[in-house]
Backbone as a ProteinNet text record, in pm:
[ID]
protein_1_A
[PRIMARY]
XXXXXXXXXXXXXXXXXXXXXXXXXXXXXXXXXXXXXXXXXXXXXXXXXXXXXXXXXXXXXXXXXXXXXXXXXXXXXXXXXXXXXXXXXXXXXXXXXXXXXXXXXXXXXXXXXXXXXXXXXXXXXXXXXXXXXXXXXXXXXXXXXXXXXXXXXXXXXXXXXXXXXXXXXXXXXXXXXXXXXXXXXXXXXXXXXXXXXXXXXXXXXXXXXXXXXXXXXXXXXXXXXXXXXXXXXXXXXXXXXXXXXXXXXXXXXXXXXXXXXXXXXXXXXXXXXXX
[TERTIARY]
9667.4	9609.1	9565.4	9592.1	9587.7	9427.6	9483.9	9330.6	9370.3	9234.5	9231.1	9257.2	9258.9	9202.6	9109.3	9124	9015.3	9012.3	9088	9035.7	8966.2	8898.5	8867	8888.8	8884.3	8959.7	8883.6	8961.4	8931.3	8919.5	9014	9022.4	9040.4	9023.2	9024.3	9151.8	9250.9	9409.9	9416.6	9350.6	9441.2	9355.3	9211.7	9161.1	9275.2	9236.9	9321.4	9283	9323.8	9220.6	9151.2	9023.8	8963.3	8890.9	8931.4	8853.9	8730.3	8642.2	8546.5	8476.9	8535	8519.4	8569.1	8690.8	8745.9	8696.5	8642.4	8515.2	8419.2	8329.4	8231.7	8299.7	8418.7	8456.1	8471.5	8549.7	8537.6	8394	8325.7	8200.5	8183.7	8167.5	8147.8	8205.7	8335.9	8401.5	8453	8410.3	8351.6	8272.5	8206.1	8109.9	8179.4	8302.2	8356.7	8405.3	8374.9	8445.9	8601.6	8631.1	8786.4	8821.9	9015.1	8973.2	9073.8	9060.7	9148.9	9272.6	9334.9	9482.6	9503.4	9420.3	9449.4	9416.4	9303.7	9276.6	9411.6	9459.1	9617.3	9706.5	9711.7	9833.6	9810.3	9662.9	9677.8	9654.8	9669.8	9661	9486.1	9417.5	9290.8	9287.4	9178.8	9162.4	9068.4	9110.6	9050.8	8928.4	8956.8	8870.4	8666.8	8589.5	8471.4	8402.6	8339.1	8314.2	8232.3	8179.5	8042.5	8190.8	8272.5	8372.1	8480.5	8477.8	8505.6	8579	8457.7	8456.8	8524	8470.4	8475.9	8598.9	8678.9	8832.7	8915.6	8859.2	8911.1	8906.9	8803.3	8751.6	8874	8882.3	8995.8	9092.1	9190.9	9311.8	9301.2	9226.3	9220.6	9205	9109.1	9159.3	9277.2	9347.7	9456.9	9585	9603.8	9664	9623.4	9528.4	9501.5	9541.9	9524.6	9585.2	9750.1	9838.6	9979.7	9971.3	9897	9970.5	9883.2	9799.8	9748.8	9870.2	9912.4	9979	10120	10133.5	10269.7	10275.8	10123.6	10116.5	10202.4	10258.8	10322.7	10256.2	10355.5	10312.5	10170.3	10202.6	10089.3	9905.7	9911.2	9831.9	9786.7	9651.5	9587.2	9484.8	9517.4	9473.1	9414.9	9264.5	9195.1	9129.5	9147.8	9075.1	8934.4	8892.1	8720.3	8677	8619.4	8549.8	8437.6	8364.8	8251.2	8175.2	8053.8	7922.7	7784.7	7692.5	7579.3	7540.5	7462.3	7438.7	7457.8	7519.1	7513.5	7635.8	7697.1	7831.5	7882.6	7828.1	7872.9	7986.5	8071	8168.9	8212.5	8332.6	8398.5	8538	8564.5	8695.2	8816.5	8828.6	8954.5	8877.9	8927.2	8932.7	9064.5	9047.4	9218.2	9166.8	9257	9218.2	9344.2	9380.4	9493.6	9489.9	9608.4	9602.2	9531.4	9526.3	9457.2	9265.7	9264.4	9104.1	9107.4	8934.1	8904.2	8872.7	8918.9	8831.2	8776.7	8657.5	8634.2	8673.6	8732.4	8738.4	8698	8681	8579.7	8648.7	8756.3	8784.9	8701.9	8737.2	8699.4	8785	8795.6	8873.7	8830.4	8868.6	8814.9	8903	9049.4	9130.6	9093.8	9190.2	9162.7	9028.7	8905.3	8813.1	8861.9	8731	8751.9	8623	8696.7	8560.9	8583	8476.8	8400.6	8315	8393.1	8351.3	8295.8	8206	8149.5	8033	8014.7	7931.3	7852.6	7728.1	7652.7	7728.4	7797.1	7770.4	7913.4	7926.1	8088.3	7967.7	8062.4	8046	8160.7	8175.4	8242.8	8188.9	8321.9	8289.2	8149.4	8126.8	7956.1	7862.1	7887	7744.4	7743.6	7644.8	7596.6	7630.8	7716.1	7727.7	7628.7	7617.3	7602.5	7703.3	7866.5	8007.3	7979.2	7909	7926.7	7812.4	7689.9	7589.9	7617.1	7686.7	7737.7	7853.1	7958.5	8039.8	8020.2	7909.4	7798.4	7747.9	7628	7628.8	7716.4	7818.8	7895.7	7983.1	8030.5	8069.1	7958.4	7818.8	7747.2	7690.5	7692.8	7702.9	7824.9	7941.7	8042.5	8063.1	8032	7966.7	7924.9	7822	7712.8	7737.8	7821.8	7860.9	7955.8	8035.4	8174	8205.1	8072	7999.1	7923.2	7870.1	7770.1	7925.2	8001.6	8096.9	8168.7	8211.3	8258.6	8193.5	8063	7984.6	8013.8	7990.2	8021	8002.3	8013	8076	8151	8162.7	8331.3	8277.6	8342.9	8284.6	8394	8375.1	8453.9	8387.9	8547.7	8472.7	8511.9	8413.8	8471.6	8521.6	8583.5	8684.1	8681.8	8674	8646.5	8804	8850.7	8968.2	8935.4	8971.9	8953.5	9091.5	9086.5	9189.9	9138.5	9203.6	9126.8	9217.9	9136.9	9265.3	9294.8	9175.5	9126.4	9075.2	9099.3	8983.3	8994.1	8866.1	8854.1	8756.8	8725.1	8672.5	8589.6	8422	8365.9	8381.9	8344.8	8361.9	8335.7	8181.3	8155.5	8206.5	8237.2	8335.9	8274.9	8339.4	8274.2	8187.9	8063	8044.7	8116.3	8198.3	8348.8	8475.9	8549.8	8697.7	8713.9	8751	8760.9	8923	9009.7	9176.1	9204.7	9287.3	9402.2	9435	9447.5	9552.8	9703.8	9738.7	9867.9	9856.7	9766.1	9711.3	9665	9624.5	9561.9	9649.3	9734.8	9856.6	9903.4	9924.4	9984.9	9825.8	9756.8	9625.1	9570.1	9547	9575.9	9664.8	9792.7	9891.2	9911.2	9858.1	9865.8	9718	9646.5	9584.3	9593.5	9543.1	9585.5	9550.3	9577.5	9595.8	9408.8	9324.2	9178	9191.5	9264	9229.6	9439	9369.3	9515.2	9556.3	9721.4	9786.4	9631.5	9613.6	9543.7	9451.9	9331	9261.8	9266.3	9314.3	9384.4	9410.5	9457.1	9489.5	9367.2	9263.2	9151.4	9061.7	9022.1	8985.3	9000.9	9138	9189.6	9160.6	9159.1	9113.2	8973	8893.7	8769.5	8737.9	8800.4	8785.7	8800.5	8965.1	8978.8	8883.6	8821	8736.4	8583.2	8590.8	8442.2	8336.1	8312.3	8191.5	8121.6	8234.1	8149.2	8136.8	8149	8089.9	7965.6	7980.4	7927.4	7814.4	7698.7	7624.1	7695.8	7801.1	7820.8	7988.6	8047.6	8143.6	8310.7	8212.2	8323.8	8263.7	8353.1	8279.9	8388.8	8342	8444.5	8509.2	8453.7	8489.3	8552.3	8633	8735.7	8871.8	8892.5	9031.1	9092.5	9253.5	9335.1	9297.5	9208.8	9183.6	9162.1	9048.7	9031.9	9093.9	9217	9322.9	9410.3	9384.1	9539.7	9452.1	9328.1	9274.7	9251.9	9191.6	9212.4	9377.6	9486.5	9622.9	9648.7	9609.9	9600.1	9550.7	9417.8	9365.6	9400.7	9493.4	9552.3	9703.1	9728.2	9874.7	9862.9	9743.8	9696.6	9667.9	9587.9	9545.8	9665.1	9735.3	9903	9973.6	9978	10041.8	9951.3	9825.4	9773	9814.9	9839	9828.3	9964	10069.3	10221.2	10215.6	10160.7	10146.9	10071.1	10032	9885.6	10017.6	10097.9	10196.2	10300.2	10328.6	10416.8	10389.7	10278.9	10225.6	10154.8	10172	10124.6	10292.3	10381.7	10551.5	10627.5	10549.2	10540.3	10490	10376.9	10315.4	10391.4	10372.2	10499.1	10628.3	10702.1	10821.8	10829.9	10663.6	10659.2	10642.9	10557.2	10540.6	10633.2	10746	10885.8	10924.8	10920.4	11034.6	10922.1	10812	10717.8	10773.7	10784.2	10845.7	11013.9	11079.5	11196.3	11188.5	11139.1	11129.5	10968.7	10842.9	10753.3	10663.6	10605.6	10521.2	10595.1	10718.4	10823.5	10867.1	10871.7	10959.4	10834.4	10693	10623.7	10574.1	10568.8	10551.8	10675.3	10849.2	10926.8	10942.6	10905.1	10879.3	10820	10699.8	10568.6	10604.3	10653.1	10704.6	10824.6	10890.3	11029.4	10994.7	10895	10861.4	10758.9	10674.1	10587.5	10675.6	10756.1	10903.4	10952	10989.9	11053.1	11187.6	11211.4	11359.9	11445.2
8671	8539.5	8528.5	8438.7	8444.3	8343.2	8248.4	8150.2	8019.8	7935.4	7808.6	7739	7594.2	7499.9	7469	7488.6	7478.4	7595.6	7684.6	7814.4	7902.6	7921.1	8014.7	8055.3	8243.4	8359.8	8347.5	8368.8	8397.1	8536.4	8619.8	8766.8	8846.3	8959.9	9005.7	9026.6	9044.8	9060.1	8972.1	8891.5	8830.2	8834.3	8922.1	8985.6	9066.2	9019.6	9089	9161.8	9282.3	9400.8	9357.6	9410.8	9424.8	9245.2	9188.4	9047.7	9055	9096	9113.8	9110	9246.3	9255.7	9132.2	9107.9	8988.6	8890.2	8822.1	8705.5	8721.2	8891.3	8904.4	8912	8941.7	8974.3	8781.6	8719.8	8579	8521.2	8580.7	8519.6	8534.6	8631.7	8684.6	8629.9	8648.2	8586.9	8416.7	8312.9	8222.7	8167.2	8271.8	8285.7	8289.7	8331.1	8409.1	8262.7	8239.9	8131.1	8116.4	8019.1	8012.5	8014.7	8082.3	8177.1	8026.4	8055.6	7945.8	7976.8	7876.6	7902.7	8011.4	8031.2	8147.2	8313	8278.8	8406.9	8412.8	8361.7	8353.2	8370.3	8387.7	8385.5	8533.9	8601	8731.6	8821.2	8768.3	8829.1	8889.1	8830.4	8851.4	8844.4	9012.2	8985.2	8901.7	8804.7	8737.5	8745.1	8877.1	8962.5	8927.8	8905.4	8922.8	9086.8	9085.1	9252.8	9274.8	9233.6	9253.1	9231.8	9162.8	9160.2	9253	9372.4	9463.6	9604.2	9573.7	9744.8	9642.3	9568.4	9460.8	9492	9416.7	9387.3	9512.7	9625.7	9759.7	9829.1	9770.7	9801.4	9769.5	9644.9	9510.8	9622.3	9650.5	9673	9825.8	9915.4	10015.1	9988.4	9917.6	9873.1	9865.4	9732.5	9674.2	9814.6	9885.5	10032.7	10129.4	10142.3	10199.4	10164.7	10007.8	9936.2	9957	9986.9	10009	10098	10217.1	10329.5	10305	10241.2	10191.9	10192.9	10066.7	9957.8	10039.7	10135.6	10194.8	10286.9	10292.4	10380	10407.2	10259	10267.4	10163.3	10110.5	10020.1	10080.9	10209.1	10278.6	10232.7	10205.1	10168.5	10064.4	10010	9877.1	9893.5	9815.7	9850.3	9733.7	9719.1	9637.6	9608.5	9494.2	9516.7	9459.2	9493.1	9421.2	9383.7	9466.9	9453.3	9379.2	9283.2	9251.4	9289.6	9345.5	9403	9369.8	9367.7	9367.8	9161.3	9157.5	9024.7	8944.9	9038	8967.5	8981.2	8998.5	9023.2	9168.4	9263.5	9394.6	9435.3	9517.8	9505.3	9665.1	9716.5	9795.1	9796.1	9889.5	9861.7	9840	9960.3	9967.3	9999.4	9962.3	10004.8	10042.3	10158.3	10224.3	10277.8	10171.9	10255.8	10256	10442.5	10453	10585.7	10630.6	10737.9	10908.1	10879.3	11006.2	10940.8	10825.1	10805.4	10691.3	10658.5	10540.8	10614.8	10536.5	10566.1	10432.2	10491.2	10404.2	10466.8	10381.7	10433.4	10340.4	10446.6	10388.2	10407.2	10327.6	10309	10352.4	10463.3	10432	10454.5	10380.2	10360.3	10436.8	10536.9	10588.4	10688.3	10596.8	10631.9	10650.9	10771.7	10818.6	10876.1	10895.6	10989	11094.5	11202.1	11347.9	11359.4	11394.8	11337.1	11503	11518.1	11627.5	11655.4	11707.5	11645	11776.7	11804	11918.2	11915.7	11912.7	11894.6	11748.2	11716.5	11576.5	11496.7	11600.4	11513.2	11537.2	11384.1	11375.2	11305.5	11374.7	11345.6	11307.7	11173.3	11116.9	11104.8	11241.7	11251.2	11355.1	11411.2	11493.1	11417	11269.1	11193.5	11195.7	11192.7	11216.3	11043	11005.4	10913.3	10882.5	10790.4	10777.3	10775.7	10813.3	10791.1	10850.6	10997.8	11021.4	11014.7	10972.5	10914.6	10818.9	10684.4	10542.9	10551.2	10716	10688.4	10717.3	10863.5	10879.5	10763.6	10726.7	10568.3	10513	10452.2	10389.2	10386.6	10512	10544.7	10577.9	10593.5	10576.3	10424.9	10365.9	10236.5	10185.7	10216.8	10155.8	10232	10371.1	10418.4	10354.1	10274.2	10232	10102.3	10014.8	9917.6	9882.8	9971.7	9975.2	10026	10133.9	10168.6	10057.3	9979	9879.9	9774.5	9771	9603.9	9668.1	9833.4	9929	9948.4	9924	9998.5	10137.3	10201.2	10348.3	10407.8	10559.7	10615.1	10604.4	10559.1	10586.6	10624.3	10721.7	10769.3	10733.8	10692.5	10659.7	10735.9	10814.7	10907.3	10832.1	10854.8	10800.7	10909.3	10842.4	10902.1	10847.5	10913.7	10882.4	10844.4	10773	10782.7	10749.8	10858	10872.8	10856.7	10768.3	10764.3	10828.5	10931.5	10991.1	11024.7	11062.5	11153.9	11301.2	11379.4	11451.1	11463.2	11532	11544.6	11690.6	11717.3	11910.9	11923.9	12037.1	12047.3	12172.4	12163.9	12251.1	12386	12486.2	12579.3	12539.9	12402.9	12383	12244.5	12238.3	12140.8	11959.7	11854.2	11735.7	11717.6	11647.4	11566.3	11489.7	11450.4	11345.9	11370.2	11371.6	11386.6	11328.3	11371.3	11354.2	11351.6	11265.9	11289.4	11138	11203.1	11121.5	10992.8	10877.2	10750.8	10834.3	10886.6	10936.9	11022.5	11078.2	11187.7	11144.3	10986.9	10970.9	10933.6	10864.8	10835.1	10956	11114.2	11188	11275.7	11252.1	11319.6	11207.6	11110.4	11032.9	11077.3	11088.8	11105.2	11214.5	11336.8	11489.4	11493.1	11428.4	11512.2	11483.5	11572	11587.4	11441.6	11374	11306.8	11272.7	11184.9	11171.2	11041.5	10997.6	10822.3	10824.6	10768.8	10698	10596.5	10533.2	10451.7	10299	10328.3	10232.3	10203.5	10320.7	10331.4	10281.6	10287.9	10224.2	10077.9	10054.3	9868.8	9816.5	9867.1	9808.8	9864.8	9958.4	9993.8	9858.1	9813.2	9768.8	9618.8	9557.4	9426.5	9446.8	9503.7	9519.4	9485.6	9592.8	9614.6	9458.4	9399.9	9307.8	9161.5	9192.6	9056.6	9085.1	8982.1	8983.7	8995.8	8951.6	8969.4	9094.9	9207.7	9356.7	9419.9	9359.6	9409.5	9315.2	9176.8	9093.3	9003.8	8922	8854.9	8701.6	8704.1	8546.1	8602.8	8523.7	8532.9	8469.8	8342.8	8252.5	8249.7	8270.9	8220.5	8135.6	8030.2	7868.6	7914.2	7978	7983.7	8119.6	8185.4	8302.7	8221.6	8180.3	8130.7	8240.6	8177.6	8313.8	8211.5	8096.6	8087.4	8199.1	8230.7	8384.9	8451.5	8487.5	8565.3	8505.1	8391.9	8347.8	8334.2	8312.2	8275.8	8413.8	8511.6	8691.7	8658	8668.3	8699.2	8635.6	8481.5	8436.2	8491.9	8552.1	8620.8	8746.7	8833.8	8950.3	8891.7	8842.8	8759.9	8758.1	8700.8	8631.9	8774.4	8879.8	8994.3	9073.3	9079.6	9128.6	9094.4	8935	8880.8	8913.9	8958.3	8927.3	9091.3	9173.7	9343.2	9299.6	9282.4	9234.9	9161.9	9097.8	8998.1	9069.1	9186.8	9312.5	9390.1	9446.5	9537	9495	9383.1	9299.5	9273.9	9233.8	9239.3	9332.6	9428.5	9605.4	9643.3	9598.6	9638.8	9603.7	9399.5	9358.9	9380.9	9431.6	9489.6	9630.6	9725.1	9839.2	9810.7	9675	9672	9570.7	9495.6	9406.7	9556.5	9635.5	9749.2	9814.6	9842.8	9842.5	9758.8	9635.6	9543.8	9483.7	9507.5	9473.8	9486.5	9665.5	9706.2	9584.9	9571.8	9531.6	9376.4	9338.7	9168.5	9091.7	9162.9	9154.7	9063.9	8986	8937.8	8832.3	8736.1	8676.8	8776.7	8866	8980.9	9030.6	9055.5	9066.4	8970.6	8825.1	8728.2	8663.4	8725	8671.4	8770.2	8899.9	9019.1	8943.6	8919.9	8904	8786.1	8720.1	8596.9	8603	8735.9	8772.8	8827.6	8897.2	8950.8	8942.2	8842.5	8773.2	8629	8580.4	8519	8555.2	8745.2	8782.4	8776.1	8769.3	8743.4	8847.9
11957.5	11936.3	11791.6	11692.6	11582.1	11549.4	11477.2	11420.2	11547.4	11527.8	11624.8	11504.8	11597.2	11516.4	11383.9	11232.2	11173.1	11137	11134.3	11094.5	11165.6	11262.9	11331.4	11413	11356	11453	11606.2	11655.6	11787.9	11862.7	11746	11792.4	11644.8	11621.4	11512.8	11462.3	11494.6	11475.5	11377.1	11338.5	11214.9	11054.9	11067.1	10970	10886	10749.5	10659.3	10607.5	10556.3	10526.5	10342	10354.5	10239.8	10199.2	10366.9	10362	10278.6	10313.7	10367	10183.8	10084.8	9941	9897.2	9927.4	9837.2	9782.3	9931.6	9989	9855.4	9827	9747.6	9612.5	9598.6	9467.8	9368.1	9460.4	9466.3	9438.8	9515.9	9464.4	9321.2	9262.2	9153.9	9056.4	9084	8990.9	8953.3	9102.8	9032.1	8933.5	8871.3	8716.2	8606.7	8610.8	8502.9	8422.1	8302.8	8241.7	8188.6	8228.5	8237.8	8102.6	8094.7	7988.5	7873.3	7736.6	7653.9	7635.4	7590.9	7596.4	7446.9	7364.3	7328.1	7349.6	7471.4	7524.1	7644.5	7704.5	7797.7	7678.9	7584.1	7497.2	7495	7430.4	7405.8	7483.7	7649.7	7712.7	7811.6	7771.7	7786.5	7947.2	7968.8	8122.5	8212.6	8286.8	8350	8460.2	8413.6	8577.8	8502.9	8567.2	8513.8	8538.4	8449	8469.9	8600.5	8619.7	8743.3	8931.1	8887.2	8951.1	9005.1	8931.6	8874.7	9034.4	9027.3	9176.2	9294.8	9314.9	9423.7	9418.5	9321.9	9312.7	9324.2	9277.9	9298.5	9397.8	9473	9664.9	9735.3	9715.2	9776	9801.4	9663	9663.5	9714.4	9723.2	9783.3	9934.7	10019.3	10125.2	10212.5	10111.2	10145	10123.7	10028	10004.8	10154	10197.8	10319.4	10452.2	10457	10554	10552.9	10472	10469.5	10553.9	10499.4	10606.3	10726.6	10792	10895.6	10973	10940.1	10977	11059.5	10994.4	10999.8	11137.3	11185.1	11284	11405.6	11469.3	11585.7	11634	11781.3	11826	11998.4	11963.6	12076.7	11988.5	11857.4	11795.4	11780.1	11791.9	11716.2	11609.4	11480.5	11364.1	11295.9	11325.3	11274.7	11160.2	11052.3	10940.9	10945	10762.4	10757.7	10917.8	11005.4	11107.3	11089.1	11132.7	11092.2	11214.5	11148.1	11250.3	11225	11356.4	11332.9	11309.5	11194.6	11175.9	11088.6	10973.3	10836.6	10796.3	10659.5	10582	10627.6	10671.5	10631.7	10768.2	10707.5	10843.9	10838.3	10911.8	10877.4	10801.6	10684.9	10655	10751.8	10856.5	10932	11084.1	11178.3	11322.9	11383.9	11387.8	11477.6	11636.9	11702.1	11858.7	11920.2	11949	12003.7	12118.3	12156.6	12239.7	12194.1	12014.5	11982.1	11956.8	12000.8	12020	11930.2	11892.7	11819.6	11740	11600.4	11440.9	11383.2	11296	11223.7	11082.5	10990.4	10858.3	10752.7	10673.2	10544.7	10428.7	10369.3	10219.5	10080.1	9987.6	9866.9	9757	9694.4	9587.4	9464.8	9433.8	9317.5	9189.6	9240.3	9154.5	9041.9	8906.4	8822.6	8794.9	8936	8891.8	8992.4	8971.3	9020.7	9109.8	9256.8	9365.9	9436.9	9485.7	9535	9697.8	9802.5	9910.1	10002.3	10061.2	10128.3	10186.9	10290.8	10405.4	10384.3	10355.1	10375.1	10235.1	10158	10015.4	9932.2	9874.8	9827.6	9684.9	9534.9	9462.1	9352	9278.4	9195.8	9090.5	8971.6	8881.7	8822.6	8951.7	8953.9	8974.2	8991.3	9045	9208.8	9239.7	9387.6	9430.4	9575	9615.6	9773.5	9861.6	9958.4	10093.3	10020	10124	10194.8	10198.9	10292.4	10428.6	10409.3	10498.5	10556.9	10479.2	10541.2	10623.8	10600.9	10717.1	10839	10796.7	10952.6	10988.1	10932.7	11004.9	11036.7	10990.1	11047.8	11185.6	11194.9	11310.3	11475.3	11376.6	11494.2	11587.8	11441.3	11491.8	11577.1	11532.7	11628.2	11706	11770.6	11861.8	11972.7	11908.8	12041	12089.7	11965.6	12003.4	12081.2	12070	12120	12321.8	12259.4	12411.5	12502.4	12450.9	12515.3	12565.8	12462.2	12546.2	12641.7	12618.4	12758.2	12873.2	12890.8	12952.4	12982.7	12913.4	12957.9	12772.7	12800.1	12635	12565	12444.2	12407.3	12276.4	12207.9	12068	11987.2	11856.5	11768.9	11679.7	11646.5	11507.8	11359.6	11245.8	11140.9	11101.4	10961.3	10898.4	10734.1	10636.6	10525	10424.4	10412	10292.1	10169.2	10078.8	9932.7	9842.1	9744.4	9699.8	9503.7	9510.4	9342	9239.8	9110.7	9042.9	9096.9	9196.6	9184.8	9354.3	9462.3	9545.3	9594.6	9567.7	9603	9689.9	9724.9	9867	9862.9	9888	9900.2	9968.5	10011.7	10128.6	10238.8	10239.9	10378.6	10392.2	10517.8	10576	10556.4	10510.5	10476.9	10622.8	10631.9	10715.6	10843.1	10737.2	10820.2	10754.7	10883.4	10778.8	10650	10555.4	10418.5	10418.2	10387.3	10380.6	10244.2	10191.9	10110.2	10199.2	10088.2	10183.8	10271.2	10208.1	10220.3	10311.2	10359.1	10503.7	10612.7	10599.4	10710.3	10828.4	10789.3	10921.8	10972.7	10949.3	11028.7	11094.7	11013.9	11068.4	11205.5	11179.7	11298.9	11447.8	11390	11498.2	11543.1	11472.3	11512.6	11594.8	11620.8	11702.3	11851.1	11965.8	12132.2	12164.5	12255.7	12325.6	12378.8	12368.7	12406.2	12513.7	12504.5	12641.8	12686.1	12830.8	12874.7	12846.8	12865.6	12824.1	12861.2	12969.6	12966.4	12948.6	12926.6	12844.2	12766	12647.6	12508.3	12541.6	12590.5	12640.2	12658.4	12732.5	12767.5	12660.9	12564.7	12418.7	12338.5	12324.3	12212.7	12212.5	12349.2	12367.9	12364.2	12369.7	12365.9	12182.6	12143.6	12003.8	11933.1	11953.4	11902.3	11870.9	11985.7	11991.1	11961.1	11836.4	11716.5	11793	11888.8	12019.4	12014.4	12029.1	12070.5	11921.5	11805	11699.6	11676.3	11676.1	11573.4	11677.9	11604.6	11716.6	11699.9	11627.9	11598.8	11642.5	11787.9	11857.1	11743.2	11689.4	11634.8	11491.3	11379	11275.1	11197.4	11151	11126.4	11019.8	10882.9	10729.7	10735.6	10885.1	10838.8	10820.8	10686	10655.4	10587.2	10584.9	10466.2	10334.3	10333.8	10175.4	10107.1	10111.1	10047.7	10002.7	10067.5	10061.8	9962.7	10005.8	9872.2	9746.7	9710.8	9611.9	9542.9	9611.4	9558.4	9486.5	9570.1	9554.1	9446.3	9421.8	9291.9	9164.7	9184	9081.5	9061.7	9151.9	9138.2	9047.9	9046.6	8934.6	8845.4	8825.9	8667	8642.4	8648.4	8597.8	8562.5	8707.7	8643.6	8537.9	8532.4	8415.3	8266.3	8279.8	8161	8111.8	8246.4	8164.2	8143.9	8134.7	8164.4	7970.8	7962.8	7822	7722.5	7731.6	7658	7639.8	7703.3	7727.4	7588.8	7623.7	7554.1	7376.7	7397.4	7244.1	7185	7243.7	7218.4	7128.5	7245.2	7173.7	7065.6	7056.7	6960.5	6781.2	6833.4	6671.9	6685.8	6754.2	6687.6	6590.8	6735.7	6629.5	6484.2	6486.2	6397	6228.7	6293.3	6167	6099.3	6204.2	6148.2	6036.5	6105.1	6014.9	5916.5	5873.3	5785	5631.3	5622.8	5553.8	5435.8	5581.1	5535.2	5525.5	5616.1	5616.8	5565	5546.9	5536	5661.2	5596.9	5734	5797.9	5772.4	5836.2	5978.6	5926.4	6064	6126.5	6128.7	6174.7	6264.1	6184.2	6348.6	6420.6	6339.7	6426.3	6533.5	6519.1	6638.2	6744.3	6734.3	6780.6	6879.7	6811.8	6895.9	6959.1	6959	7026.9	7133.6	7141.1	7222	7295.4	7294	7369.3	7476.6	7385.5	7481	7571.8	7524.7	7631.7	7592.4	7425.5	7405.2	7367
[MASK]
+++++++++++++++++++++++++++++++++++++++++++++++++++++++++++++++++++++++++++++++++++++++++++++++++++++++++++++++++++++++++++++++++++++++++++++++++++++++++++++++++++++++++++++++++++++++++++++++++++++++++++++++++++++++++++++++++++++++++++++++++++++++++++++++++++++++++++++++++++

């Protein structure tokens, strides 16, 4: 079951992953002043700084959700969960025949992260990842238990995406795995619920009710989504046009020499064309 009338979900299946940041990154970056046509000429990034992690959250998300996604159809793979009462949700919900997870996205490409028993550190600074994924999973724990009536444990699961991830002697808190690990670590382990188990898990899961106190909420559109996707273009195009007139002054320094500053801005302009 996808959206109603007006935009609102009715079931979580049509959450897109990393909703949830986008929404905040958007916020943010409604501030940012729009840029002039000579900051678009030289490429200038559009992104506002305070905008920054948000937008880097997003796309790590959405990178996690691929290999989600890929699991099988014995799988249901839920994004930005929303829980509790306010904005805060879960990145991913997977409920299948090897059990329920909750997982927790962090994006922390090109640093060097550090993970061993209560405490994962990026770069040598001390984080909170790994307390919030304990919480987290205890929360959807209890929640998940209450719309079951009965137990059902959902373990979290931490995904790190780094330049770098090494591993203490003592064992993380919570699974600690690569984007690229978590789909077979998923699927390798024994068998925890029956076929139907899982059927009756997964409709449970799907519907915003047994996370959230607000059943229907009106303003889950894919606006969001296309307006992020928009601002992920323009950023592309602007590193795409930086690239370009980076190649430009090289080959303008060349022909300086021979043509003087004529061949320096007919470069410049050859290659900002694209010619």
């Amino acid at each position: 079951m996808g959206e109603a009338k007006g935009g609102a979900q009715l079931t979580l299946r049509a959450r897109k992953p990393g909703y949830a940041v986008m929404q905040e990154c958007l916020a943010i970056q409604s501030a940012a002043p729009a840029r002039t046509s000579w900051q678009r000429f030289w490429g200038h990034d559009p992104l506002h700084d305070d905008a920054r992690s948000w937008f880097k959250g997003a796309i790590g998300e959405r990178d996690v959700a691929r290999a989600l996604d890929a699991l099988g159809p014995e799988f249901t793979v839920l994004h930005a969960v929303p829980v509790g009462k306010r904005s805060t949700d879960i990145d991913h919900i997977v409920v299948g025949p090897t059990g329920v997870f909750s997982i927790n996205t962090k994006n922390h490409s090109g640093q060097s992260v550090w993970a061993g028993g209560r405490t994962l550190t990026v770069n040598g600074q001390r984080t909170q990842h790994m307390h919030r994924a304990v919480a987290e999973g205890e929360r959807a724990t209890a929640l998940l238990s209450a719309a079951a009536g009965g137990p059902i444990l959902v373990q979290p699961v931490l995904v790190v995406a780094a330049a770098k991830l090494r591993f203490g002697d003592k064992a993380p808190a919570v699974v600690t795995l690569r984007p690229d690990e978590v789909g077979a670590w998923i699927t390798g382990l024994p068998r925890a619920h029956s076929d139907e188990a899982v059927r009756y898990l997964a409709m449970l899961a799907e519907e915003r009710r047994t996370w959230h106190v607000d059943a229907v909420v009106l303003n889950d559109t894919l606006r969001h989504v296309q307006r992020f996707e928009r601002l992920e273009r323009e950023i592309d195009e602007a590193r795409r046009r930086r690239a370009l007139l980076r190649k430009g002054r090289v080959v303008a320094g060349l022909a300086v020499p021979a043509g003087g500053l004529l061949g320096y801005w007919w470069a410049t302009a050859a290659i900002s064309l694209g010619l």
